[in-house]
N, C-alpha and C positions, 0 to 999 in steps of 0.2 A: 815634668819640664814646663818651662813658662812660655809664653805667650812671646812668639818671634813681633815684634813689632815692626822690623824694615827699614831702613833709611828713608827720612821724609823726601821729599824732591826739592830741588831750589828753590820755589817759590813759597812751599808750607815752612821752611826751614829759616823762613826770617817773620813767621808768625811770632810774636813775644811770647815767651814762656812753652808755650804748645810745641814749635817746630825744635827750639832747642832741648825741650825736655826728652823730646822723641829721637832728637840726634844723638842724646846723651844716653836712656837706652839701650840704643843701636848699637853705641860703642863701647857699652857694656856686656851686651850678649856677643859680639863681634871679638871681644879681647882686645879692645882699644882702650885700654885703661884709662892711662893720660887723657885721652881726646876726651872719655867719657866725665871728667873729673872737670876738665873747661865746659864742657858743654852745661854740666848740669850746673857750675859757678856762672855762666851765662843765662842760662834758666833762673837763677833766682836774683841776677840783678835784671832781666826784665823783669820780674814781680815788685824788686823796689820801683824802678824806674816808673812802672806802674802806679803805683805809691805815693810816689811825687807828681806825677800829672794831676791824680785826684786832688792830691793836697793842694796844689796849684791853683785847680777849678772850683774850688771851696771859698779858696783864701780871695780869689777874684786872680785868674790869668794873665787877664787884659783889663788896664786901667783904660776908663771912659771918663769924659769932662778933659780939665786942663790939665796941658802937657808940659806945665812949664815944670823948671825941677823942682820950685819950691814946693807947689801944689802935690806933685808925687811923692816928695819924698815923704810929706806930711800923711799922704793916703797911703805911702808904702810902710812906714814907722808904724802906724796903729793896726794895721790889717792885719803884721808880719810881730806887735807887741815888741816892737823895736826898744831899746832902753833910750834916753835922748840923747843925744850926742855920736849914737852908732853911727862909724862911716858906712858907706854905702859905694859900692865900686860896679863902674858901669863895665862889666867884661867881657862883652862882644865887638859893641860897637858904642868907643869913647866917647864921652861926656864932649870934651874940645879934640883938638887938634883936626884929623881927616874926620872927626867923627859929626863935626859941626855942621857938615853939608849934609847931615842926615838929622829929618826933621827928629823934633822932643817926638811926636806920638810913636815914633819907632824906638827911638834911645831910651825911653824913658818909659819901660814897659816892663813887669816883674822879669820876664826870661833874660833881660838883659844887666840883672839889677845884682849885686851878692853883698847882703852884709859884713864887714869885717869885724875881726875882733877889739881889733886898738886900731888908733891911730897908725902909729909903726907899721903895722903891716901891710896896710892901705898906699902908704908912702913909702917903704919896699919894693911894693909892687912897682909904682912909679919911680921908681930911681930915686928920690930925694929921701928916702930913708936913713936911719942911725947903719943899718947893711943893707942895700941894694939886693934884691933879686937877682938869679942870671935867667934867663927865660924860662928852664926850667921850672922855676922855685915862682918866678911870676905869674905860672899857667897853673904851678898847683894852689897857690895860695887864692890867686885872682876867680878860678874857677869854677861857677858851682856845684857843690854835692853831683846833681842832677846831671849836669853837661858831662862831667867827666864818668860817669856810668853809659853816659848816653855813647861817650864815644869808646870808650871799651869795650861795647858790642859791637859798637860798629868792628873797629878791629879783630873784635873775636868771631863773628858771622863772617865775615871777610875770608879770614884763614879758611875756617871752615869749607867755605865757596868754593876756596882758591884749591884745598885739600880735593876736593871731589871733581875739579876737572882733569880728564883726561886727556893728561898731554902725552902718552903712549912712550913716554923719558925711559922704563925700564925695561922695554922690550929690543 
């Protein structure tokens, strides 16, 4: 027989990779099939998410010098082997509108930056496209790789959290 591992506790349980791997597991030797099946698909998109930080910290994270868009977009195109003319969509926090009361060095930063594939899609996203986005289709097209992994564990460690308190419901 193998090696009982335990349920980690709440705070080893949002370690990347380590606490889900060991929740996953738990809920394997436990007969929690399912949970064990998210758990270990959260296990390994912390390993990409991981992945992408390094890649991130390689490629430069954080642009330094000037903030203005030309200047980035010029340091973001060569760092990222952009092709020319690639749009570039700021997807946290806009380029104009409410986004303009927020200085270039913040807007204007790789975490905030997602290359698109055409034109169209960029302006989809924005409304003024050949088909408009509905916010759905805005968040997945607009969002990068990285963010949307990022928040899927959020949501998936969440359940998880949420699974393991005892709120005494069955008794």
């Amino acid at each position: 027989m193998g090696l009982d591992v335990g349920a980690p506790g709440l705070a080893e349980s949002f370690i990347p990779v380590w606490g889900s791997g060991r929740e996953a597991i738990n809920d394997f030797q436990t007969g929690h099939y399912v949970w064990g099946t998210v758990n270990g698909v959260i296990a390994a998109s912390d390993a990409v998410l991981i992945g992408y930080g390094v890649k991130a910290l390689c490629k430069g994270a954080w642009k330094m010098g000037s903030h203005t868009w030309s200047a980035t977009r010029k340091w973001y195109g060569k760092t990222r082997e952009l092709p020319p003319n690639t749009q570039v969509h700021h997807w946290a926090v806009p380029q104009g509108g409410w986004g303009k009361t927020v200085p270039d060095v913040v807007k204007n930063q790789p975490w905030n930056l997602n290359p698109m594939r055409d034109w169209a899609t960029h302006a989809n996203i924005h409304g003024y496209g050949p088909d408009p986005y509905n916010a759905v289709g805005r968040w997945w097209h607009g969002t990068p790789d990285w963010a949307k992994i990022a928040e899927g564990l959020i949501a998936g460690k969440s359940a998880n959290a949420a699974r393991d308190v005892d709120c005494e419901c069955d008794q």
